[in-house]
C-alpha positions in Angstrom: 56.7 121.2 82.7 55.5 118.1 84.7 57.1 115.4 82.0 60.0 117.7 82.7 60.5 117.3 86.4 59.7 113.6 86.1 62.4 113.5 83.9 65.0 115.0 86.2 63.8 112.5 88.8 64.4 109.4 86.4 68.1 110.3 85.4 68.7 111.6 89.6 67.5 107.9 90.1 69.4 106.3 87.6 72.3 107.6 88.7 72.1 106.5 92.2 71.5 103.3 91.3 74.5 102.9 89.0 76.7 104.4 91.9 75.5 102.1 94.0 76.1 99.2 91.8 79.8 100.3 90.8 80.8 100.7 94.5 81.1 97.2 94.7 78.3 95.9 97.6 76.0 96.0 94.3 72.1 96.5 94.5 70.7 93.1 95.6 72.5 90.1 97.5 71.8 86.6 97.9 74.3 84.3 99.8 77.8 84.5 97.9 76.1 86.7 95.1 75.2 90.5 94.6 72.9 91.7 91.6 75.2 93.4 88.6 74.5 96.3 86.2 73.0 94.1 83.7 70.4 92.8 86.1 72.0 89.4 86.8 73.3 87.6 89.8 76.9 87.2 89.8 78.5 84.7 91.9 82.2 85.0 92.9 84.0 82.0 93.4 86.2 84.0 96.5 82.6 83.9 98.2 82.3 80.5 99.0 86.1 80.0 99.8 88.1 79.7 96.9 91.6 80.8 97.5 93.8 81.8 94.6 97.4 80.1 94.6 99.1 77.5 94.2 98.7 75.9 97.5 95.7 75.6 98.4 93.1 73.5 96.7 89.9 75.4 95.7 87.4 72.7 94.4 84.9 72.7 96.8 84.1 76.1 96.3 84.0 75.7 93.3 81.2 73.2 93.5 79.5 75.6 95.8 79.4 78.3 94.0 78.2 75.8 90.8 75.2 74.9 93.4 74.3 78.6 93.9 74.5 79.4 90.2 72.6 75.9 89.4 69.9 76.9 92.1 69.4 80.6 91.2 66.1 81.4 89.2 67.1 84.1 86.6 70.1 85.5 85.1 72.8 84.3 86.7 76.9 84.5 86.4 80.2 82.8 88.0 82.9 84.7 88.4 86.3 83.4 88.3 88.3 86.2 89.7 92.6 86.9 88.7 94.7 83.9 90.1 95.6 80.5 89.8 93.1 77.9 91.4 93.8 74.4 91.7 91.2 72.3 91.3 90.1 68.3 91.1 88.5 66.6 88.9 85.1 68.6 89.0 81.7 67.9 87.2 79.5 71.2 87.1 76.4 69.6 85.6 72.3 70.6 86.0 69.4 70.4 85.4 69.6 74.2 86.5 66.3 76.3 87.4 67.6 79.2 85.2 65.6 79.1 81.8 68.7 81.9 80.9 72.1 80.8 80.0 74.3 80.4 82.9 77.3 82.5 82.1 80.9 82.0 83.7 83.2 84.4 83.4 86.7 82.7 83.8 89.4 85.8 83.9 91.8 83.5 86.5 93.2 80.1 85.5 92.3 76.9 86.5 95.1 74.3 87.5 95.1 70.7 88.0 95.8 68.8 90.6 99.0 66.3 90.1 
């Protein structure tokens, strides 16, 4: 009966955790990141300024977010949100501290400036 119980409480836990998670403030934050489902820090590029657009260039937070990503110890993810973001010429390079692969997630696009 006591397995049982402890059971329960493991699934009732579980459960708020993942409705925490999914409601969008997520579980854990550092600045510009919050901790995601799979246990990794994701990084949005709209938290550290980037606007999407076409007027408006976004490349310096770009390189911030690339610094917070570069500087994070663990599993870590950029996000590049829906939109168009221009950007200049941009070199995100390491060495990171992350002994994971840094994954970026690109679902906007990335535009050039002229």
């Amino acid at each position: 009966m006591e397995s049982g119980a402890r059971t329960i409480i493991v699934l009732i836990l579980s459960s708020a955790l993942v409705s925490c998670s999914t409601a969008g403030g997520g579980l854990l934050s550092s600045p510009g990141g919050r901790l995601g489902l799979g246990g990794e820090m994701i990084f949005n590029v709209l938290n550290f300024g980037a606007k999407p657009g076409q007027r408006q260039e976004s490349t310096q937070a770009f390189i911030q977010a690339w610094d917070a990503v570069c500087n994070f110890n663990g599993r870590v993810r950029l996000l590049i949100p829906p939109g168009v973001y221009k950007l200049s010429e941009t070199t995100f390079g390491g060495p990171c501290k992350s002994q994971f692969p840094i994954i970026v997630q690109v679902q906007g696009t990335l535009q050039a400036v002229t």
